[in-house]
N, C-alpha and C positions, 0 to 999 in steps of 0.2 A: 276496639280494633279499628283499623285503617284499609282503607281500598289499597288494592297493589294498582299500582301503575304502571300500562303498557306504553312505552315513549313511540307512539308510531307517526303517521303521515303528517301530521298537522304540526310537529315541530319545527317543519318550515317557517312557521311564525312564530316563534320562541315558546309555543304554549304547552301545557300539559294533558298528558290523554287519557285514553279508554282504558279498564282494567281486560287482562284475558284471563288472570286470577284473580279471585273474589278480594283478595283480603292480604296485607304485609302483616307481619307482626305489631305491635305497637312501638317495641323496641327499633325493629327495622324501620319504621314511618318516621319518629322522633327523630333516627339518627341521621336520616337523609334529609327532613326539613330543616333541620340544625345545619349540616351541612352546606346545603343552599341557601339558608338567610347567612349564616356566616359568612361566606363567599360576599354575598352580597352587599353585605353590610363593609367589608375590608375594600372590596374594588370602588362602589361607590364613594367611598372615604379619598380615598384617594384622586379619582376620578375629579372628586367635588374641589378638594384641593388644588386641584391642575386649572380647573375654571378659573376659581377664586383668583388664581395665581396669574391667570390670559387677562383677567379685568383689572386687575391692579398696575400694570404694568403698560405703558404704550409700546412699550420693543417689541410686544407679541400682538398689541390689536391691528398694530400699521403692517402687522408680514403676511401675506395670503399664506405660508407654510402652516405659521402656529395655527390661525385661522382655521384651515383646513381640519388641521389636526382637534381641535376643541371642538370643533362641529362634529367630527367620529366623538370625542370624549361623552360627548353630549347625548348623540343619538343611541350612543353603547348605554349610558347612564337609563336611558328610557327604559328599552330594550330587555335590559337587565334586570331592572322596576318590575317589568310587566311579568318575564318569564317568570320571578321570585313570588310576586305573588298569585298567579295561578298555579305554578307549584304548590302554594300551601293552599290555595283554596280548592284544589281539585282533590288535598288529601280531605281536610278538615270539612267542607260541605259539598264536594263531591260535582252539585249542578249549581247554574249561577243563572240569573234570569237572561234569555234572549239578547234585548235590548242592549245591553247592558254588556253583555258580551260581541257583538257585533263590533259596538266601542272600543272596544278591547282588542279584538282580531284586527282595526283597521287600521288602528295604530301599531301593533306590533308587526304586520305584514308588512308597512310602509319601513319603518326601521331597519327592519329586516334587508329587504331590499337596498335601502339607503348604504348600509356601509360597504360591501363590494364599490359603489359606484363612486362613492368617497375617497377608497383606497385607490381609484383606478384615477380620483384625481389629482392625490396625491402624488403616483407616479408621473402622471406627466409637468407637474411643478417639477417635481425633482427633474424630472427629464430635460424639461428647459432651462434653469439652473446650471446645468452640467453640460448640457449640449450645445447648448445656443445662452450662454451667459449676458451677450451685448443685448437683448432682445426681450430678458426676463422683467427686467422693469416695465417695460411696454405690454407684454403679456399678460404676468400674472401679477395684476394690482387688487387693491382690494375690492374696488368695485366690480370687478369681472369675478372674483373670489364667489364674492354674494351672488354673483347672478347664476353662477353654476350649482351654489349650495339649494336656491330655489328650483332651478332645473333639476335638481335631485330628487328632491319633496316632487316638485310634480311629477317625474318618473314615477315613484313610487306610488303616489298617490291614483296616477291614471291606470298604474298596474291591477290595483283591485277596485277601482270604479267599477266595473263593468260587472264585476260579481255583485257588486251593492244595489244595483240595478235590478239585475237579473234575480236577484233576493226579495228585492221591494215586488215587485212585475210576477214572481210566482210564487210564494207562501201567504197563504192567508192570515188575515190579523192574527187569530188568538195562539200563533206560533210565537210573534213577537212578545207575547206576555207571559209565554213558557217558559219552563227550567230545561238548561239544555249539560251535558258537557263541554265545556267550552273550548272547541277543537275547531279547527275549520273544516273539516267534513261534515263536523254537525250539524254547520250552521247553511255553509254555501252547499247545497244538497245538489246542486244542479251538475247532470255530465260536464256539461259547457264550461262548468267552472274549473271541475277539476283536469279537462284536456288544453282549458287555458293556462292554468295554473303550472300544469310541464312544459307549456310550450313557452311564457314567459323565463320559469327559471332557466332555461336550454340557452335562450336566446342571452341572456343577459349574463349566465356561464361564457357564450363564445365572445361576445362582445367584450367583456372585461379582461378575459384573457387574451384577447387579441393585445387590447392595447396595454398591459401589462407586459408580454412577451418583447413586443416590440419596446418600449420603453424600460426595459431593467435592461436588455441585452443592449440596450445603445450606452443605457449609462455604465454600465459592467466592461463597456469596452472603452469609453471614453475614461473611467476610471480605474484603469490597469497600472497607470503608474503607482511610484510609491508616496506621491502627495498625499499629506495627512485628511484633509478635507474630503481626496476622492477615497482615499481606505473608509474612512468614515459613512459617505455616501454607500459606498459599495454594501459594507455590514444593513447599513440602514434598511435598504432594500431588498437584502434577504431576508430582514426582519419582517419589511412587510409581505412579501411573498410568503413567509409562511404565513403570518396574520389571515393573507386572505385563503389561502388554503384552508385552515381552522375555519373560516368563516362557511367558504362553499359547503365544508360536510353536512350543513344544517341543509341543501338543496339533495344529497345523494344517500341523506339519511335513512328515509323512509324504505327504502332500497335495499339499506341492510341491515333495517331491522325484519323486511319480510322477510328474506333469508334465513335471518335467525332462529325465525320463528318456524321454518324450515329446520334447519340444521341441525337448533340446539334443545336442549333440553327444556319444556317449560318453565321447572324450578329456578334458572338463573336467567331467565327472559328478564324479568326485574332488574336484577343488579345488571344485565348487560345494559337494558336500555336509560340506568339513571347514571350510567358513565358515559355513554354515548352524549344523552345529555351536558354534563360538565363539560365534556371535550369539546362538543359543539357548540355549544351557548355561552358557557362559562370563561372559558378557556382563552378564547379568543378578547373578550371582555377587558382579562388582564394583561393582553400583549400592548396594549397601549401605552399605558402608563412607564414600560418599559422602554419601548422605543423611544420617547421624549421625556418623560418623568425623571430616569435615571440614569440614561445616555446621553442626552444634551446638555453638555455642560452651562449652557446661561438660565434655561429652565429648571435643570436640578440645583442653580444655587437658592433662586426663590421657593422652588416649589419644598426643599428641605426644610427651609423656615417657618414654611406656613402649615406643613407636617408637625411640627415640633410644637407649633402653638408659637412661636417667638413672633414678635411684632417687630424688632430689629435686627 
């Protein structure tokens, strides 16, 4: 038999949680780790192909656009890694050592983090592109590309320092050599961390959505004609807009799964919360590959090829 698993607060970091019932069936265990490595296994495939397909090519390494976008591919492809395998290791041994996990949480919070802030700079490429065309060579070249993809990481990165700290500073050693659930309330125990932890996500909800609003409604008006390039833009950017929508649920999650937990019945607390899951983690993982995989005409004639296995 298998732990059931409650998807609660910590899947702000794409990870897996606490049981509130002892135990899934083995049937029900089997068929949702199947589910989640399959997933996994089909996005990453493709994911990997769309790399493969940015390094082969100089049309895509010289454009801060594709650029951008391979760096989401990239950080989704982690991400994804991480969620899939504590998925199965939360079912199959349940605790993982401390150490070990901390590792684990600090990469998938930063990732975490990382694409919202990705997506928000992709809108404003696009935004400059369409709004100020005379201008975009000068702005977004590849060297400023990289210096915002590092401005990202450190965002992210300075995001949970202060818990790693604050970790190091107040748990005694032989915590770090224990077996924990690998959640982030298990690990960062501290109020501080967890009144940090909403006040970051809040702040970085208004901030992305600021400059998303303001930058699709400019490019949404400057692309109201019937130009193929601006109908094109225009879809593109509803595409992302939902992308990051998908993406936020993982910050308003925890939210409503206590509700749930409220609301609904225990028996389907389970299934409620390994679909919240998918939607939230998974879900969003494969809007990528869509938006440029299969809609960009120059990137889906390569990336078709190298799908197929064709070398020509």
């Amino acid at each position: 038999m298998f732990r059931r698993m409650n998807w609660s607060s910590a899947i702000n970091s794409s990870l897996t949680v606490v049981a509130l019932n002892p135990r899934d069936s083995f049937t029900a265990a089997l068929t949702k780790n199947m589910i989640v490595v399959s997933l996994c296994i089909s996005i990453n495939y493709i994911n990997g192909v769309m790399v493969h397909t940015f390094r082969k090519h100089e049309v895509f390494i010289s454009s801060p656009r594709y650029t951008l976008f391979i760096h989401l591919v990239i950080n989704d492809m982690i991400q994804l890694l991480l969620s899939t395998l504590l998925h199965v290791v939360s079912y199959a041994f349940y605790t993982i050592n401390v150490s070990l996990c901390i590792v684990l949480l600090l990469i998938s919070i930063t990732t975490t983090l990382n694409t919202p802030l990705n997506l928000a700079g992709m809108a404003v490429e696009c935004y400059v592109a369409i709004g100020l065309p005379l201008r975009h060579s000068q702005i977004c070249t590849i060297r400023n590309t990289y210096i915002f993809i590092g401005l990202v990481w450190t965002a992210g990165t300075v995001s949970i320092l202060p818990d790693a700290l604050i970790l190091v500073a107040t748990e005694p050693v032989p915590f770090f050599y224990s077996r924990v659930l690998c959640i982030r309330d298990q690990v960062f125990r501290s109020s501080y961390s967890l009144k940090k932890r909403n006040a970051s996500h809040i702040l970085c909800l208004i901030l992305v959505w600021l400059v998303l609003f303001f930058t699709y409604f400019r490019i949404l008006f400057a692309a109201k004609g019937a130009n193929k390039d601006f109908r094109k833009a225009r879809n593109t950017i509803l595409l992302h807009g939902f992308q990051m929508l998908l993406c936020m649920l993982s910050y308003i999650r925890p939210m409503f799964e206590n509700a749930m937990q409220v609301l609904v019945s225990s028996k389907y607390l389970s299934a409620i919360g390994f679909c919240s899951y998918i939607i939230s983690l998974i879900l969003p993982r494969f809007i990528s590959p869509i938006v440029y995989g299969l809609r960009d005409q120059t990137f889906r004639k390569f990336t078709s090829r190298y799908l197929l296995c064709k070398t020509r």
